[in-house]
Residue frames relative to the residue before (quaternion, step in Angstrom):
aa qw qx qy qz dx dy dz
X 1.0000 0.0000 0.0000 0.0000 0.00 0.00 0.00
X 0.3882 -0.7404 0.5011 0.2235 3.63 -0.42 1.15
X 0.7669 0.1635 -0.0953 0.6133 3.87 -0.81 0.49
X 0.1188 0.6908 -0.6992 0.1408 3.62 0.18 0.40
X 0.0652 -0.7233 0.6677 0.1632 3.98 -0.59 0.49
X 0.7550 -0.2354 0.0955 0.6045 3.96 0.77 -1.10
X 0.3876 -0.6093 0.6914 -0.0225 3.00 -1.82 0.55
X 0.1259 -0.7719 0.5904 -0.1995 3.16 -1.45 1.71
X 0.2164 -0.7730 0.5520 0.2260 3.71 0.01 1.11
X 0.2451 -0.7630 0.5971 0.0368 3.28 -1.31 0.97
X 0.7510 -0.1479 0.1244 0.6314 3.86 -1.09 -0.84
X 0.8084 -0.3316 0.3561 0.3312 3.18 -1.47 0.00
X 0.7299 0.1144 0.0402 0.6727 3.90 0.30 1.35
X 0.7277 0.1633 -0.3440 0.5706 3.46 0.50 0.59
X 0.1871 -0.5806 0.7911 -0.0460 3.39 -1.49 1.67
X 0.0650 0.8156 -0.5731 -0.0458 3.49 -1.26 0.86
X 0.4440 -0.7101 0.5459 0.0243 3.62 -0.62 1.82
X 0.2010 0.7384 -0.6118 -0.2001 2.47 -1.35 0.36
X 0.4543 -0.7481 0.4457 0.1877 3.98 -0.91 0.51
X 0.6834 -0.6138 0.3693 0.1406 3.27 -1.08 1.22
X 0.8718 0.3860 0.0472 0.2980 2.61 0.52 -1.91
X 0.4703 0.5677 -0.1371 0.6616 3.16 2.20 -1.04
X 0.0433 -0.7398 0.6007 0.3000 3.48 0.42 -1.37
X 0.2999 0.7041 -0.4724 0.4372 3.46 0.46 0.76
X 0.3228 -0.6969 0.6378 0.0580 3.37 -1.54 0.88
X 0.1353 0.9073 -0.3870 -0.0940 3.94 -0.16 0.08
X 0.1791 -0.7517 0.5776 0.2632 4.16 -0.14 0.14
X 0.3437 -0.6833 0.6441 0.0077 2.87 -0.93 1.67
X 0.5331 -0.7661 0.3534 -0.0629 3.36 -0.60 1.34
X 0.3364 0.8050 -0.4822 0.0797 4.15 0.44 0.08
X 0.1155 -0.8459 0.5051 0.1264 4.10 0.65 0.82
X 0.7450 0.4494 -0.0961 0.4835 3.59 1.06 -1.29
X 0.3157 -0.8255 0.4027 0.2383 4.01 1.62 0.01
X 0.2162 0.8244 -0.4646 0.2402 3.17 1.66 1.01
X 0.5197 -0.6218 0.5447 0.2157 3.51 1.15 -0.79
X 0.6512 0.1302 -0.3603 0.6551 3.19 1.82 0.59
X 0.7572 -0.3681 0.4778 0.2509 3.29 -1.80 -0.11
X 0.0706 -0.7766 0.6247 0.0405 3.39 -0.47 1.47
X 0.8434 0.0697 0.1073 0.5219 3.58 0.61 -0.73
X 0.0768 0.8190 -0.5682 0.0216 3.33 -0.38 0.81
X 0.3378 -0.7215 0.6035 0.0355 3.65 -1.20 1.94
X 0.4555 -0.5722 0.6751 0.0960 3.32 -1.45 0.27
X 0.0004 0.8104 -0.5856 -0.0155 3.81 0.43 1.13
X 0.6659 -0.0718 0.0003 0.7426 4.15 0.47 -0.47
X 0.0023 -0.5660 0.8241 -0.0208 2.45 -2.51 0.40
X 0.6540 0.4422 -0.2633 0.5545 3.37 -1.02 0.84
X 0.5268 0.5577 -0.4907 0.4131 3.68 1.02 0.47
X 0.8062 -0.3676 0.4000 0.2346 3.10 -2.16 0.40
X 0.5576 -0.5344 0.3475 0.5317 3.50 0.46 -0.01
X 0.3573 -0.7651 0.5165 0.1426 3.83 0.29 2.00
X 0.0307 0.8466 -0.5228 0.0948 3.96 -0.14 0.86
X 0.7845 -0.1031 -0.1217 0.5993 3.82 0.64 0.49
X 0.2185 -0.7150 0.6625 0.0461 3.83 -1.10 0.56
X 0.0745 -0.6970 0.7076 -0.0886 3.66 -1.44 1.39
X 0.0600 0.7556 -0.6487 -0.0688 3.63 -1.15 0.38
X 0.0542 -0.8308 0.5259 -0.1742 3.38 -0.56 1.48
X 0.8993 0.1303 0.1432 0.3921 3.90 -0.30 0.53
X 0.6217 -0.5469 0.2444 0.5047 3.07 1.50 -0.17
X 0.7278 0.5253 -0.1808 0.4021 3.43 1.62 0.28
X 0.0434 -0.8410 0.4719 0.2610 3.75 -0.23 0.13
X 0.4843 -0.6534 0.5656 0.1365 3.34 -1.32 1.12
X 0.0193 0.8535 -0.5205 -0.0131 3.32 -0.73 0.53
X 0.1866 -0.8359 0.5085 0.0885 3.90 0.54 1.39
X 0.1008 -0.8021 0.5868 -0.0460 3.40 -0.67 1.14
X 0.2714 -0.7413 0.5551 0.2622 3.60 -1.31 0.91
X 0.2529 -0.7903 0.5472 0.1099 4.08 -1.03 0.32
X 0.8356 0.2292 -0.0752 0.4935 3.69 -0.91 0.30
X 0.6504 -0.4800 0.4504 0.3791 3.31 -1.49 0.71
X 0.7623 0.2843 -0.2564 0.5219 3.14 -1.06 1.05
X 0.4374 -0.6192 0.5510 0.3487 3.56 0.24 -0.64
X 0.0276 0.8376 -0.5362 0.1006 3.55 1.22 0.50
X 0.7886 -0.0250 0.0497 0.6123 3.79 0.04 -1.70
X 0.2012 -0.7302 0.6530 -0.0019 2.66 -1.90 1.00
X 0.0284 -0.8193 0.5723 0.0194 3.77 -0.71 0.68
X 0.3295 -0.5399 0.7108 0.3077 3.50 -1.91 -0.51
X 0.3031 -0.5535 0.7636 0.1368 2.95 -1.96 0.92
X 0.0185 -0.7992 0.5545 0.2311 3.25 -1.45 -0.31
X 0.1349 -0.8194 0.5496 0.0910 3.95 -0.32 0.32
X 0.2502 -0.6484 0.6910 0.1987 3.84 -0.73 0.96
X 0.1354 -0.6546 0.7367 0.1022 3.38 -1.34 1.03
X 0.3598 -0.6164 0.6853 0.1448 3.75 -1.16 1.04
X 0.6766 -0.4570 0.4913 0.3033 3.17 -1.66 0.54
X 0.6320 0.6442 -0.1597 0.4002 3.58 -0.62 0.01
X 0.8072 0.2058 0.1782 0.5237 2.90 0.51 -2.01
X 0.2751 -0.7206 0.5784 0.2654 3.82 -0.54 0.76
């Protein structure tokens, strides 16, 4: 994953990245626990500059930076459903 910035282990077989530079969250995909990438999704795009990543409970957190300077900072959050990365 070019620009990888951080990286959050999810369900079983899903690592989810996200990228600086893109601004883009993604769920990196392993179905077969080979240790590579079967499939790789696009979970957001269009974020503040995506700057740290948590998965907790069935959710992923996504800490974003805002404004010149890094002035404001917040959390997204996305429920991920079984099934579905």
């Amino acid at each position: 994953m070019p620009h990888a910035r951080s990286l959050a282990l999810g369900a079983p077989g899903i690592v989810y990245v996200s990228t600086r530079r893109d601004k883009r969250v993604y769920a990196v995909v392993d179905r077969n626990r080979d240790h590579k990438a079967d499939q790789v999704y696009t979970i957001a795009q269009n974020l503040d500059v995506p700057n740290g990543l948590a998965y907790r409970d069935g959710s992923l957190y996504v800490g974003q930076i805002r404004g010149s300077g890094g002035s404001t900072r917040s959390i997204v959050t996305w429920p991920i459903r079984p099934g579905r990365s």
